[in-house]
Each structure stands twice: as C-alpha cells, then as structure tokens.
N, C-alpha and C positions, 0 to 999 in steps of 0.2 A: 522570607525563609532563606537560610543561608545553607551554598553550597556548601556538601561534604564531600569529601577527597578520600580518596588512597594513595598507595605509590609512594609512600613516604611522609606525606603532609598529614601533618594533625588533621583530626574533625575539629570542626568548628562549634561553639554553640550558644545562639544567642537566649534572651528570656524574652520574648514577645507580647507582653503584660496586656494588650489592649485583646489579647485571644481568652485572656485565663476563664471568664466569665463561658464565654462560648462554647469554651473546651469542656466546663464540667459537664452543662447542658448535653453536649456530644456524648461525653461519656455516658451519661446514663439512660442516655436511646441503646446502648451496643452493652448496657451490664447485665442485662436479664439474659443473653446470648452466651458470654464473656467463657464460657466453658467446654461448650460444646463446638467439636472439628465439622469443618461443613457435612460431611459424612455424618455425619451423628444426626445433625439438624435435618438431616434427608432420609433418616433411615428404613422409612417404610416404603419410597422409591426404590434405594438402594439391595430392599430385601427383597422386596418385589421382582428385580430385576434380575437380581443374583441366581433365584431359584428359577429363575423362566416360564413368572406366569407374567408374559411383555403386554396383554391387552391391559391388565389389570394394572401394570406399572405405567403404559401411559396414562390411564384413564386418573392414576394419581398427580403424575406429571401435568394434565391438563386442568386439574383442580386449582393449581399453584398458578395458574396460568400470571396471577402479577409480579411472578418473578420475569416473565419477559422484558419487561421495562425498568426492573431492577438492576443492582449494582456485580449481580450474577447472569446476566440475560445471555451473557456467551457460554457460557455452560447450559441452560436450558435450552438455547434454539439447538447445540451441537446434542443433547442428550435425546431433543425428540428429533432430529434429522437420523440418527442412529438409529434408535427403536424402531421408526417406521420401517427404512432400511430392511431390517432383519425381517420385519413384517411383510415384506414387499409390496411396502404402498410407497414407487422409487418416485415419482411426480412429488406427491406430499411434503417427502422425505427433502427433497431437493430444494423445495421453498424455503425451507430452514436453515439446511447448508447453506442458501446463497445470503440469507438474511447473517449468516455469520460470519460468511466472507465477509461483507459488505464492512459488518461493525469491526471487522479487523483491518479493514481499506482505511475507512474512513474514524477511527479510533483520534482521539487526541488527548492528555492528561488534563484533567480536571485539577488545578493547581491547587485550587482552597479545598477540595476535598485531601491531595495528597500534603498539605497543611497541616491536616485536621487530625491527619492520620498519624504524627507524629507525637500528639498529643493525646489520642487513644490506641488504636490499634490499625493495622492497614485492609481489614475488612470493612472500612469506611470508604475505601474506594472502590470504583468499577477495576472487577476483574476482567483483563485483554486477556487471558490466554498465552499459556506456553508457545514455541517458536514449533516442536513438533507436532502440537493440538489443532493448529493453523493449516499444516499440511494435512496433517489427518483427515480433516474435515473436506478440504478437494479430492484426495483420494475416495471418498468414502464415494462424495458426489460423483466423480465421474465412472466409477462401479456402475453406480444405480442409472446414468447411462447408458450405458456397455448392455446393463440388462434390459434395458431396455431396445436395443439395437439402435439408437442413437448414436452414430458412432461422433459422425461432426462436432457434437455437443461436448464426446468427451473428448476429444483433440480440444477442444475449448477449453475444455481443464487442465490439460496436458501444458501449453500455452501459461495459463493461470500457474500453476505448482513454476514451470522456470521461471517464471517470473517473481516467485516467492524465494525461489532457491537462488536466485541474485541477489534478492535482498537480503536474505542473510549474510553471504559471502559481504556485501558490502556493510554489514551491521559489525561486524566481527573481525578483529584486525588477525587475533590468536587463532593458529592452526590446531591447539588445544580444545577451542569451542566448538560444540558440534555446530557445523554452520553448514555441510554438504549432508545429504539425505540419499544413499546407495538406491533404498527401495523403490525410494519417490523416481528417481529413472531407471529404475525397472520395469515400474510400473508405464513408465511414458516407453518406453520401449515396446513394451507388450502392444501397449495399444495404438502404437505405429505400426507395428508388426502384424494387429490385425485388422487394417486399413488397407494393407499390402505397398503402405509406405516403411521399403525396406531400408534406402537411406537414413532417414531419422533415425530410424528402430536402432541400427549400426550404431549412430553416435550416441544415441541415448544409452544402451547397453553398453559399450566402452566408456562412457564417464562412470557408469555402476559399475565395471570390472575397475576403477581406478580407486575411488571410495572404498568400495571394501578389502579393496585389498591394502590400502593406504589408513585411514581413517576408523573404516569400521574392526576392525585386525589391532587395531592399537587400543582403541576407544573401549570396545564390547568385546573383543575378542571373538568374531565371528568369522566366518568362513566365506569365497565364494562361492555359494550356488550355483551347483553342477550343471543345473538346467541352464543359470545365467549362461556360460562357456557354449552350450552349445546353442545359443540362440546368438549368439555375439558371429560363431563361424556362421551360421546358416545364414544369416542378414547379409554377413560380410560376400559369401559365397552370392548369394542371389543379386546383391547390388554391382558384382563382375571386382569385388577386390578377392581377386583368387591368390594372390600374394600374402593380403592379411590374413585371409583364411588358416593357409596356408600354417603363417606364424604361429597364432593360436592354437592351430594342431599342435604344435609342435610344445609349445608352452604348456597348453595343460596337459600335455602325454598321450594325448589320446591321435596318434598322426593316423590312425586307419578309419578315423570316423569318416562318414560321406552323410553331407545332406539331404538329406529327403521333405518331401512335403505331403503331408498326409492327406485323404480325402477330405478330412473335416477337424479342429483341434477342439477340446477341453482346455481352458485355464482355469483350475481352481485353489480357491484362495480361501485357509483354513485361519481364523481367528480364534487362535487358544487362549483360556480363561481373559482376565482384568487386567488393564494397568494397574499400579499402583497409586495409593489414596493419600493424600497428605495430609501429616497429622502435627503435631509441634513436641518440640522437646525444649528444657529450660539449662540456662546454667545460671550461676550465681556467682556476679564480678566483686572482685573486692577496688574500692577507689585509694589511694594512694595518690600526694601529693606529688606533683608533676614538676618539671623547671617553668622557674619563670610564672604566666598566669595560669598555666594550664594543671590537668589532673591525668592520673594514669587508671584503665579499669584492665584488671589482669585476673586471669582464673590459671592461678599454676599448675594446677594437674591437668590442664590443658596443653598446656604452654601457650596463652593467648596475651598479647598485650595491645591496648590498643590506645596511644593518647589522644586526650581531647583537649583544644585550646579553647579559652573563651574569648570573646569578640571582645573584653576590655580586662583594664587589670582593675580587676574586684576581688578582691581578698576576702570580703565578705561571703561573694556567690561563692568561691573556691574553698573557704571553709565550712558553709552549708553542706555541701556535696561528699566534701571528704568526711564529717561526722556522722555521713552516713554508712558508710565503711562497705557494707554488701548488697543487692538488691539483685534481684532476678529477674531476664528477658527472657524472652519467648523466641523463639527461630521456628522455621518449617521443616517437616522433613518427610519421607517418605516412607511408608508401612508399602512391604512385597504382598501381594496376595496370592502364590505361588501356584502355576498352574495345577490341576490334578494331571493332568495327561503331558506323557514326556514325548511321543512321538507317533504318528500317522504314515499312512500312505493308499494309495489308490490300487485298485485292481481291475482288471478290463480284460476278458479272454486268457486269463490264465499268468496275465504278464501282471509286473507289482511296478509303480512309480510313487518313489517318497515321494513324501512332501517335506520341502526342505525351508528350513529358516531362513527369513528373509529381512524379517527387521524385528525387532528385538525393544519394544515398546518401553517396555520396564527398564530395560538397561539405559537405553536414550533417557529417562526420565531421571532418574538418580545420578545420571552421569551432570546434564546439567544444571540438578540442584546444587551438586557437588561443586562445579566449577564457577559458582557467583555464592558462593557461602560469605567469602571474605567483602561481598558486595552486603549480603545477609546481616553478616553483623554489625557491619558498621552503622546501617538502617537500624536495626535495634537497639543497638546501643545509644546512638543521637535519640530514639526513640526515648531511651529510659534516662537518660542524661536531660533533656528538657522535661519530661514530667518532673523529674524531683526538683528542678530548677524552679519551673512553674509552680510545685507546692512551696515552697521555701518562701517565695516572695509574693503568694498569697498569705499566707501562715503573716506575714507584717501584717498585711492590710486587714486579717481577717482570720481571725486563729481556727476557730469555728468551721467556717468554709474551709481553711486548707486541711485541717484534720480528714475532712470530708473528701475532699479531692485527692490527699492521699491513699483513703481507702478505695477508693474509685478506679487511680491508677495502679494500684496494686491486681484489684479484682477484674479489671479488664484490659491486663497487658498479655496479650495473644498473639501468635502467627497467623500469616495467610496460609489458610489449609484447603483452598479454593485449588479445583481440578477436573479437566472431564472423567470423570472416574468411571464410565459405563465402556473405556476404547478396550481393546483386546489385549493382555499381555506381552502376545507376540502375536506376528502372522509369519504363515508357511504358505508356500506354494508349488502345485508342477503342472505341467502340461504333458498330455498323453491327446494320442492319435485316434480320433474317432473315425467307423467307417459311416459313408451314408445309410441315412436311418436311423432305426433306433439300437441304443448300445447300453447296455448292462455294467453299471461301475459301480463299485466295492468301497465304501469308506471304511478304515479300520483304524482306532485310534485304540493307545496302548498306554496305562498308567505306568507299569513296570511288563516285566518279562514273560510273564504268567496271565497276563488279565487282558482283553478288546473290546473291546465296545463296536459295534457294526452299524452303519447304517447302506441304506442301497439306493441308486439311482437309475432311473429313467432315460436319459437324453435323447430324444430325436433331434436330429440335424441333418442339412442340408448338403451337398458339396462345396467345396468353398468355405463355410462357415466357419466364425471360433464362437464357442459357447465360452461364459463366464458364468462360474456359481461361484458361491460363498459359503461356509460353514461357518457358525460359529459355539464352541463349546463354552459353556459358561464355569464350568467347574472351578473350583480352585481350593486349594489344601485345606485353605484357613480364613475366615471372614475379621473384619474390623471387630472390635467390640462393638457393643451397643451402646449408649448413653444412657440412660435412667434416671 
C-alpha cells in the first residue's frame, strides 16, 4: 500500500492486481449493509435509549453481545459502561470503561484490514475511537468512583486522563487541534479538591482557567465557569498562595470575595441531551487530465482540487480514469441532535446556583471532524481513485467480473459513521454548600422562558464530605431518521 501525502505532494496511486479477487469477495460481505449509518443499524438500541426505557435498552445491548469482539467492540463496551452508570450499577459499569481503556492502550492498526478498506469502505476496520470518546470514558469511570466513595481509585483516573492529555499534546503539533481538554482538569481539580489535596486542585484548576480561556474561547466560544474562578482562589487561598489569590480577585472582578469552607459540598454534574451521530454526505469529483503521469479530481462549486500521481507512467491507467469523467465518494459527517433543554440550576434554602457549561461535547465533536476533513478526503478520494483503477484492469482480465465489481464499488462506497453516540451533548456543573444532614435541593431545568421541569433531591451528608450526583436529561429537539 503506498503512502498518501498532503502539504503539497500529489496522492499517490498504485493498482495492486494480486488484491482484485479478494477485494470483490470483501465487498460483498459489507453490500447488504452498504446503506445504512451505524445509527440506523442500531436503531432499536438507539430508541430505546433515547426515550429512557435504559433496562430495556441494555437488555438489547446484551443481545448483541458479539459485537464485543467485533470491529465496533469500543463503542459497545463504552455504551454499556454508560448505561449502567446512569443505572447505578458503578462496579459493572467500571469493568467495561476499563476493558475500553485498555483497547485504547493497547489498540494497534490492523494493516491488511486498513488495505482492505481502500478497496471497500473503512467500516472494514476496528473502530479506536475519537480522541474526546477516550477521555470521556475515564471521566465517566472515575464519577462512578467518586460515587462510590472510592476516592483513591479516582485519583487513579485522575493520573490516567493526564496521562491521556500528554498524549495528545504530544500527538498534535497544531495549536489548531483540539489536543487540551479545560473540563478534563476541572474535573481533576474537583476531585483533588475533594481529597483536600489543595495543591494539585490549584494547578489543576489553573491549567483549566488557561484552556478556556485560550483554547476553548477560540475553538467553542465558551466561557469560564464562574464556579471555575472561585475554586481556583479557594484552592489557591487554602494552599497559603495568598498573593495568587489575591491576583485572581482582582482578575475576575470580584476583590471582596473571602473564602469559605462549608460543612459539607454537592458537586453536581448535569448531562444535557446526545452527542452528535455520524452520518455521511457525497460529492461528485470530476477527473481531468493532470501534468505529466498524473490526473486532477476537482468539484468546482466546492472549490476542491486535489491531484493524484500514479506510481508509473501509464497512459493507459490515466486514460481509464479520465473517461471516467465523474464519480461519487462518501465522507463522514456529523447530524446535531440539539438539546431540548437550554438551561438549569440548583436550589437549596431559598438560594439558586446555575449550572454552568463546562464542556461542550457537540461542539468538540464537529470542531474535530472539521479540522482532519482535508485528511478525510484525501482517504476517500485514493479510496475512489483505486477502486475504478482496480475495475479497469480487471475489466482486461475479465469483463464480466469487472462489470460486477463495478457495481459493487459503486453500491458499497460509504463513510465511517462509527460513534459513541449514547455521551451527553453537553455537560454543566456547580457546587452549592451542604449543612450536616439532610438537605432539600431543587433541580429546575428550563426549555425556554416560560416552561421547568423539576426534579427534588434528598442528600444526607456527613461533615467534611463532598457528595457527587449526576443528571442526565435525555431530551433533544429532533432524533436521526430511521432506516426502513
């Protein structure tokens, strides 16, 4: 298989004739599929889930159960580590997150599968998993920790996620790519913070006040979290930098705050509606005779051009290709599922504390489809550039079979539409002062101006303690279609 470039350098593209045989065979294991977005192929999980009857959605989920060792098995262990989760079976729940780290540790490309894929579609290989699906998935675990009063364990995750967020920085040269995660140390923040390890908490919450206000400010256009500011002074204040503290007053405007430490804290962490789902969309390139051995495939109402060289000078192969004038790839892309509910907050004794946005699932998700598109379609295009290659010089050997093989790769040229699709849209969070015992708090989430939704809770707690709950609303505007 030969390297394809960007940055300037032609694609390359060879014809691999001793594959042509193997490749139709491939194809027509993946043509009965060939239509349907993974979403669709799942969709009585997917509605199952949607409407929030979750026994009933795993108990489909565990039906499927040989997708675990399948080419999708990191989307099934992270969908049922999730569900339980929310179920609050967090032991369960946790076997699965870790079985998915693991496949994310020890992941490595399957080379003849990602071969194979050039000459069908890329749903022929193991899906790894998005760079934020990877964090998610430690975040989720060490929640289910936390709720469990595990604290050690989640400092263990805490550990795990930096050690994730290096490897991005060092995966990613462009300050373009999301490669820093604000929440992810926020979240490592929180849960130093409620260890009463104040130092870490400090620098963890100062790399997130740098992120968003850097990064996520540019990227998502979000804001920081009020609560962030004042857990960044209190940390700073308690660890004896009364100079930083200081700063910070002064920075975010608020110089008269004093920190306080309450009898007992609430952290809660509200998960509004769905990520979004990945579906595909086509264009249709036209070929155009290139300098020299090569061809051009340009879609001018695009403004897309992209040349490709071939590995020899074959006049032949290059006029194959160009009498073919137009053909159609596949790309990924992503459908919003837009939350119903625009904003929440807490109530306790008459006082209200939002809940403020914190990471912004949806937006991170489009932002880095968005920024490997031109990675996107170079893939597809060497995609669609070797099948018609491969029909052409069977079509010599074999008019019969290449006819065939053309209809093959017409009918099964597809994007990866592969996703955790069950994570939250977004997540919000605040924390509010519990006294000892039990305390009476108010959830109120709000579609628009006029409309609430309530729910009430319970908390007993201890002195000393920080409680963690979790919400999660599953609403959202508008669902996928369905397939048929």
């Amino acid at each position: 298989m030969n390297n394809h470039k960007q940055n300037g350098n032609p694609l390359q593209v060879t014809t691999p004739k001793v594959f042509i045989r193997v490749i139709l065979f491939a194809s027509f294991t993946v043509l009965t599929a060939a239509c349907a977005t993974y979403y669709q192929k799942n969709f009585d999980f997917n509605y199952e889930f949607e409407r929030g009857d979750l026994q009933q959605a795993l108990a489909t989920l565990k039906k499927n159960d040989k997708q675990e060792q399948g080419k999708s098995r990191f989307i099934y262990m992270v969908n049922n580590g999730l569900l339980l989760s929310i179920l609050g079976q967090y032991e369960e729940s946790n076997e699965y997150f870790e079985k998915a780290f693991l496949f994310g540790e020890d992941y490595h490309i399957n080379y003849l599968n990602e071969a194979v894929s050039y000459f069908t579609n890329p749903t022929v290989t193991i899906y790894h998993g998005e760079d934020h699906e990877h964090l998610m998935l430690l975040y989720f675990k060490a929640l289910n920790y936390l709720k469990m009063n595990k604290h050690e364990e989640a400092l263990v995750e805490c550990r795990r996620l930096n050690i994730r967020l290096n490897q991005l920085s060092d995966k990613y040269t462009s300050p373009e790519k999301y490669q820093r995660d604000a929440f992810i140390h926020t979240l490592m923040g929180i849960i130093y913070q409620s260890d009463k390890d104040y130092n870490n908490a400090f620098i963890a919450y100062r790399n997130a006040l740098e992120i968003y206000e850097n990064d996520y400010a540019k990227m998502f256009g979000m804001e920081v979290p009020q609560q962030l500011k004042f857990d960044l002074i209190n940390t700073a204040s308690w660890t004896g930098f009364t100079k930083e503290a200081e700063e910070y007053k002064e920075k975010f405007c608020i110089p008269d705050y004093k920190p306080t430490a309450p009898e007992a804290e609430l952290v809660f962490f509200w998960h509004n509606g769905l990520t979004p789902v990945k579906s595909e969309w086509s264009i249709n390139f036209a070929i155009d005779p290139g300098t020299n051995n090569g061809v051009v495939f340009s879609n001018p109402e695009l403004g897309l051009v992209f040349p490709f060289e071939l590995d020899e000078d074959d006049n032949k192969k290059r006029s194959d290709l160009t009498r073919l004038q137009v053909f159609r790839v596949a790309f990924p892309r992503y459908l919003e599922r837009p939350a119903y509910y625009a904003e929440g907050d807490l109530k306790l004794n008459g006082e209200s504390y939002p809940l403020e946005l914190a990471e912004d699932i949806n937006k991170i998700a489009f932002y880095s489809l968005k920024k490997r598109m031109v990675q996107e379609f170079s893939k597809g295009l060497l995609r669609a550039a070797l099948k018609k290659v491969t029909e052409q010089s069977l079509r010599k050997e074999d008019e019969g079979l290449g006819a065939v093989l053309g209809l093959v790769n017409a009918m099964t040229e597809k994007a990866d539409t592969r996703n955790w699709q069950t994570l939250p849209h977004s997540i919000f969070y605040s924390r509010i002062p519990l006294k000892e015992g039990a305390n009476e708090v108010t959830l109120s989430l709000k579609a628009d101006s006029a409309h609430a939704t309530t729910h009430n809770f319970t908390y007993q707690v201890q002195k000393g303690q920080t409680l963690f709950h979790t919400f999660s609303s599953l609403e959202n505007t508008s669902a996928p279609y369905r397939y048929y």
